[in-house]
C-alpha positions in Angstrom: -10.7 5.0 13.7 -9.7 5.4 17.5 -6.5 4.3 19.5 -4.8 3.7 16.1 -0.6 3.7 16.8 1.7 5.6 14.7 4.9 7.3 14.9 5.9 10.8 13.8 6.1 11.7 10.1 4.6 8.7 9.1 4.5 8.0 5.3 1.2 6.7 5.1 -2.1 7.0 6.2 -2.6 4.3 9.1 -5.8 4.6 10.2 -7.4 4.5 6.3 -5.4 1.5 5.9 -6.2 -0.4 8.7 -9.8 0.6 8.7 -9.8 -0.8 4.6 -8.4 -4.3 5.5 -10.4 -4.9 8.2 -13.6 -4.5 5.9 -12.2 -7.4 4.6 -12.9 -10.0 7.5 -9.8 -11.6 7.5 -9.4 -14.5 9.9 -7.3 -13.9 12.6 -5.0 -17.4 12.0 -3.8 -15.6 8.5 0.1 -15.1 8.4 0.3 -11.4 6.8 3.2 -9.6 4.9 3.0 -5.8 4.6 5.2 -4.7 1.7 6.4 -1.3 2.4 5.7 -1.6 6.0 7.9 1.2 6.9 8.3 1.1 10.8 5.6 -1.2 10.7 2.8 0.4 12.2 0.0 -1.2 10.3 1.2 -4.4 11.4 1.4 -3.6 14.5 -2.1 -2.0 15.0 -2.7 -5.9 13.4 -1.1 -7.3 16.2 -3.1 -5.4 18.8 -6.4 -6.5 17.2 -5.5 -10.0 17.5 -3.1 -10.7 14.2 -0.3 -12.8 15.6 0.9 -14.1 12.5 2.3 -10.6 11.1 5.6 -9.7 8.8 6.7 -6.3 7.5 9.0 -5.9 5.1 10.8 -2.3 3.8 13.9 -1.1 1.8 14.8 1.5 4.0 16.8 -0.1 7.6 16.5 3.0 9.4 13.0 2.8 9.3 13.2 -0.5 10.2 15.6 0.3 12.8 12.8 2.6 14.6 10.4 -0.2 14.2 12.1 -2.6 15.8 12.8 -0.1 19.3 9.1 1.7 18.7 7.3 -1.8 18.3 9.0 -4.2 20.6 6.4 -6.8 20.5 6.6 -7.3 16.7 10.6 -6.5 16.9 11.2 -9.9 15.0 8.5 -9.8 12.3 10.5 -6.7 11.1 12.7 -7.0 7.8 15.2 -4.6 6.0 15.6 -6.8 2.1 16.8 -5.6 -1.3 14.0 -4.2 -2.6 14.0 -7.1 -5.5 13.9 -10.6 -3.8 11.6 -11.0 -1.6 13.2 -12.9 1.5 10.7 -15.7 1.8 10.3 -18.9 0.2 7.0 -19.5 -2.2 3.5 -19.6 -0.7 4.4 -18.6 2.7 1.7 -15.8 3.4 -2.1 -15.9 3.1 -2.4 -12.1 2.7 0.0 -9.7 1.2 -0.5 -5.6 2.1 0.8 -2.9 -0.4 -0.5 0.5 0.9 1.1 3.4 -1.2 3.9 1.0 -2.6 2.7 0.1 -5.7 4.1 3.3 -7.7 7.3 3.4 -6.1 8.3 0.2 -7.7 10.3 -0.2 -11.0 9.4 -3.0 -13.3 6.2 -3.3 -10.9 4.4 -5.8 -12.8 7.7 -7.9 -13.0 7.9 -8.1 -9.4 4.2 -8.2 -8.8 4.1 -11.4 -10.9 7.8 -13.0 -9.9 7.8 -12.2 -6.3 4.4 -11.1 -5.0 2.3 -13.9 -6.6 4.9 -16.1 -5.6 4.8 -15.7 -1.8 1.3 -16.0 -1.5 -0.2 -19.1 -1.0 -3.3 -20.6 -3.4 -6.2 -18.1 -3.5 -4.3 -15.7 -1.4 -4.9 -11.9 -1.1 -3.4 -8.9 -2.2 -4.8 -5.8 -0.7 -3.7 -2.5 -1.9 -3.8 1.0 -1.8 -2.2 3.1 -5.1 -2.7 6.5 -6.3 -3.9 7.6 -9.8 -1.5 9.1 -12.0 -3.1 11.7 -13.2 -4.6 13.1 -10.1 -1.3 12.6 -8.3 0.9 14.5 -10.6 -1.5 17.5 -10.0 -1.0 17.3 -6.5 3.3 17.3 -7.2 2.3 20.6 -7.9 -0.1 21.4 -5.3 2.8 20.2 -2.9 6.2 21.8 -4.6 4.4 24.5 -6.2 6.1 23.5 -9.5 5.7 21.4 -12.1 9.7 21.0 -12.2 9.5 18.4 -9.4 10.5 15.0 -11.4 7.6 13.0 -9.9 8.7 10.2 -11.8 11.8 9.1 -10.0 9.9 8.4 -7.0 6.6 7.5 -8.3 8.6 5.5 -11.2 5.1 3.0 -11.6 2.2 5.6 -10.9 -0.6 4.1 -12.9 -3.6 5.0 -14.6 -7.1 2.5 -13.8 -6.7 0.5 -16.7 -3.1 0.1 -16.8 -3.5 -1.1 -12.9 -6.1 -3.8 -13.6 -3.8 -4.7 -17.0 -1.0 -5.1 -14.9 -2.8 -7.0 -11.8 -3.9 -9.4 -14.3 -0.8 -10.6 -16.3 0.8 -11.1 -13.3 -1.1 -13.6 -12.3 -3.7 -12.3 -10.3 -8.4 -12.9 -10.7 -10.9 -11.4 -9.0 -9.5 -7.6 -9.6 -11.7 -5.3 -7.8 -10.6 -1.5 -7.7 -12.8 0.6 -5.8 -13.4 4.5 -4.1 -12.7 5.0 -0.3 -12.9 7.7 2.2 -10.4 9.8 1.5 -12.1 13.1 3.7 -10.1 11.8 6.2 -8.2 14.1 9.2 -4.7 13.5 8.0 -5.6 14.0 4.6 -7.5 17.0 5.3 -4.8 18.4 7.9 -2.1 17.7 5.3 -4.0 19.4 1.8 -5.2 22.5 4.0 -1.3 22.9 5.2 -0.4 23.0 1.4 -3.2 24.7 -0.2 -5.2 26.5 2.5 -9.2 26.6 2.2 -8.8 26.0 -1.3 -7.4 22.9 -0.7 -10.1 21.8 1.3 -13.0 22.7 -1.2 -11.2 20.4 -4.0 -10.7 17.2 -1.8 -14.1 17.8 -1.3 -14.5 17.8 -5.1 -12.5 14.8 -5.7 -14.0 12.9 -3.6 -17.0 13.1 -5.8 -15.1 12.1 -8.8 -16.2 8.3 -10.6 -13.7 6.2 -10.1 -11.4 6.8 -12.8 -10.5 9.9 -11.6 -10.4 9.5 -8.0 -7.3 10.3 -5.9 -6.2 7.0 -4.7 -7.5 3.5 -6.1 -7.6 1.0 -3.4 -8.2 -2.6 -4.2 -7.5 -6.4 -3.7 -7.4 -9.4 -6.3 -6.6 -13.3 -5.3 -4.0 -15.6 -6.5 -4.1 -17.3 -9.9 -2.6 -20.9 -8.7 -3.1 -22.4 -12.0 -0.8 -20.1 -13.7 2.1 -19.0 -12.1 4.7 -19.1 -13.0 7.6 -17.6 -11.4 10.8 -16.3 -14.0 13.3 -15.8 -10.4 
């Protein structure tokens, strides 16, 4: 996707995101929280395409920080919080964004149902982005060269596809759809072949090809179960 804005060393992949929720068709008037947002790039890119009514949320202040002097026109849709309450009152947002955030939260099904479902309004969206655990411990190694690497203190929640859709749905959440997308994409193929050379190329290439259940990253959405929440704050 063209003209999309990011900053240096940028967690995520921007363009991948932004191109998966606009196959969505959201309508413009929707106030959206990104989880995770980072500096808040994907918001932003939002913004440009006509997304007024955008938040971004994100544990880490300096990032936030950077945000707020990289991004002035979203400067005050920008948030630092706690990383456990979620500083919003219920059924404030029509579509809730969690791009590569999923697996870095403990108790993720806990906050998923408690905070998450709580925020979003009746038949609301969540629109995701995970990786699978399997496949994502093999590239720890592909990355650190090592096995040693303790994966699981960053990626505390990696799941697998059926614990994902098992944990979507007791927190509250129908209409689970997981799903494959592009992901022989520039920076992921600038950022394997920097790791693993040509032979790095040859097995995104591979994975790509993989059903589902073994596929890199699952992205996804699922809508809001109004008639069973219930919120244990």
């Amino acid at each position: 996707m063209n003209n999309v804005f990011t900053q240096e060393k940028e967690l995520g992949n921007i363009g991948s995101s932004l191109d998966y929720f606009m196959k969505f068709n959201i309508q413009k008037s929707a106030k959206i929280l990104d989880i995770g947002c980072n500096y808040g790039s994907l918001i932003y890119n939002l913004y440009k395409k006509g997304y007024r009514n955008v938040y971004g949320v994100d544990i880490n202040n300096n990032s936030i920080e950077k945000g707020v002097k990289c991004y002035n026109e979203i400067k005050r849709r920008l948030f630092a919080y706690d990383g456990n309450i979620l500083p919003f009152p219920e059924k404030e947002f029509d579509v809730v964004l969690m791009f590569d955030v999923i697996e870095h939260i403990p108790n993720i099904r806990d906050f998923l149902k408690n905070q998450v479902n709580r925020i979003i309004r009746g038949n609301g969206v969540l629109i995701f982005q995970t990786p699978n655990k399997p496949i994502n411990i093999i590239w720890v190694y592909i990355d650190n060269h090592s096995f040693l690497v303790k994966w699981w203190e960053e990626h505390c929640s990696l799941q697998t596809y059926w614990s994902l859709k098992r944990i979507l749905k007791n927190s509250n959440f129908l209409d689970i759809k997981l799903e494959k997308y592009n992901i022989y994409t520039k920076h992921n193929v600038n950022k394997i072949k920097k790791k693993a050379g040509h032979l790095g190329i040859f097995l995104l290439k591979a994975i790509s090809k993989m059903p589902l259940v073994l596929y890199p990253n699952f992205y996804g959405s699922c809508v809001k179960n109004e008639k069973s929440s219930n919120y244990n704050c």
